[in-house]
N, C-alpha and C positions, 0 to 999 in steps of 0.2 A: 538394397533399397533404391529405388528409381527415385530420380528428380520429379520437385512435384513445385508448382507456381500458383499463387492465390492471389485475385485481384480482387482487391474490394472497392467497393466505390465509397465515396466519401457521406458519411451519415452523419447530421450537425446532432441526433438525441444519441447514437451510439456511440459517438467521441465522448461526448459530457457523460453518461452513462460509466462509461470505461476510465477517465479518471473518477470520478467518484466511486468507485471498488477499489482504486489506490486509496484511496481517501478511507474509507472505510477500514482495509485490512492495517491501516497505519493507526488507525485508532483502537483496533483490538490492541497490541501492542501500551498505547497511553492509555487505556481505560485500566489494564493490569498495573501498570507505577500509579496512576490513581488513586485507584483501591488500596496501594500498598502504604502510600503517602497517607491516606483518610486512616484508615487501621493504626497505624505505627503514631499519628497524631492523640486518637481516641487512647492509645494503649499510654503514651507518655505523659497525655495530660492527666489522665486517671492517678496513673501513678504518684503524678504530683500533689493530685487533693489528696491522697489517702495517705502522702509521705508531710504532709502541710503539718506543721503543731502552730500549740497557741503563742509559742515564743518565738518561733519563725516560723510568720504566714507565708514568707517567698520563698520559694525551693525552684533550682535549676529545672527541676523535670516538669514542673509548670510553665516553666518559659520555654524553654525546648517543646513543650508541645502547643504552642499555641503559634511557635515559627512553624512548626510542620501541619501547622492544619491553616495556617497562610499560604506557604506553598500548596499545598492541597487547592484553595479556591482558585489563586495566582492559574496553577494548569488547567484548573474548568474553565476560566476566565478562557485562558490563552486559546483553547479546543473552540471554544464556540467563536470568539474571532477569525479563528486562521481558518475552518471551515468557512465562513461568510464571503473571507477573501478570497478564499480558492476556488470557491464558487463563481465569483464576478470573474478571475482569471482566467478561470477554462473556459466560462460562457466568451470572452475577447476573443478569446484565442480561437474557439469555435468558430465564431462569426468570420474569422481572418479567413480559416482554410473553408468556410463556406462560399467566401467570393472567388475565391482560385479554384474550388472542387476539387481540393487535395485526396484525390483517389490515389490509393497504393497498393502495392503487390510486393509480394513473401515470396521468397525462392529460397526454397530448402534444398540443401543437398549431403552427403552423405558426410561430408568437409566443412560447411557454413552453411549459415540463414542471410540472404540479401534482401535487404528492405529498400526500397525506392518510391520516392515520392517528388513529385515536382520540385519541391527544394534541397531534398538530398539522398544519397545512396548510399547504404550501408551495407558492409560486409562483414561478416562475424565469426570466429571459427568458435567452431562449439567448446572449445578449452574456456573460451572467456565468459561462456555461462555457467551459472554456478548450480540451480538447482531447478526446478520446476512443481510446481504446488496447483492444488486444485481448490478453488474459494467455489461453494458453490455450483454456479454453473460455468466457472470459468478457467481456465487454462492459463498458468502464468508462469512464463519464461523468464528467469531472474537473472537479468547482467549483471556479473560482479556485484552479487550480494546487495544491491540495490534498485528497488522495488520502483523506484522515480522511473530508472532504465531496463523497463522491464515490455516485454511483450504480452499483451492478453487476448484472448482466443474466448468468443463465446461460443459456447454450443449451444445451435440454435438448431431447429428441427428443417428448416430449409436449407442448412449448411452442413448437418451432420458427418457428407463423405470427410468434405477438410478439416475439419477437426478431430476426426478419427484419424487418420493419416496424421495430421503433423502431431495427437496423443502419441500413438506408434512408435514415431522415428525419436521423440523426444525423450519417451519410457528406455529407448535403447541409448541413447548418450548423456543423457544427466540423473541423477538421483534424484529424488523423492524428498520435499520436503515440506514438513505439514505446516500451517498457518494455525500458527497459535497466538 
């Protein structure tokens, strides 16, 4: 496979854009313990009315269900928070790399991926990425099992060569791994 170099120039709606699909794929994940949290509350409280008699109105499965459908609200609570703030923090962080015009460039090679941008330069040997998954219309390169340190690639119809080419080289050094 040939060496191949992608320089993009710095986009303030494509940066915000590209965390926010971090944002998102993070929430597939919280919306499934959610669900499991609502369910397993609904399931223990129930249990508690129909296990309730007239001589003892309190039963443990009553109260255990009504801590887990507190936790239940507590994580909805907490999701529309940390979205709000992460929104104000990417849009900062935007605006930072909009006054330096933090354009960067990807150097793939058959050894490492090199990222380089005005504040720093990165090299990576493809051992330390763990898998690679496709959301959509997006390409995402997973460092060490962690999606914060992650590369994402859109496929876009004006850029279709590079992102065929680094789909390629990436299909042939990391696994497959679905976003559930």
């Amino acid at each position: 496979m040939e060496n191949f170099k992608i320089e993009i120039p710095y986009n303030k709606k494509d940066f915000i854009r590209l965390n926010m699909v971090r944002l998102k794929i993070q929430r597939i994940k919280m919306n499934k313990q959610l669900k499991g949290f609502a369910i397993a509350a609904i399931i223990v409280f129930g249990l508690g009315i129909l296990a309730r008699t007239d001589n003892e109105p309190d039963n443990p499965f009553m109260f255990i269900g009504f801590l887990l459908l507190l936790v239940t609200i507590w994580m909805l609570v907490f999701m529309v928070f940390s979205k709000r703030q992460f929104s104000v923090k990417i849009n900062e962080i935007a605006n930072q790399y909009d006054k330096v015009k933090m354009d960067c460039i990807y150097e793939f090679t058959d050894d490492s991926v090199k990222y380089l941008d005005k504040e720093k330069h990165l090299d990576f040997k493809w051992c330390v990425f763990s898998s690679y998954s496709i959301y959509k219309d997006f390409l995402i390169i997973t460092l060490n099992n962690s999606l914060i340190h992650s590369y994402i690639f859109e496929k876009k119809e004006s850029d279709i060569d590079n992102y065929t080419k680094i789909l390629e080289l990436v299909k042939t050094k990391l696994e497959f791994k679905e976003i559930k």
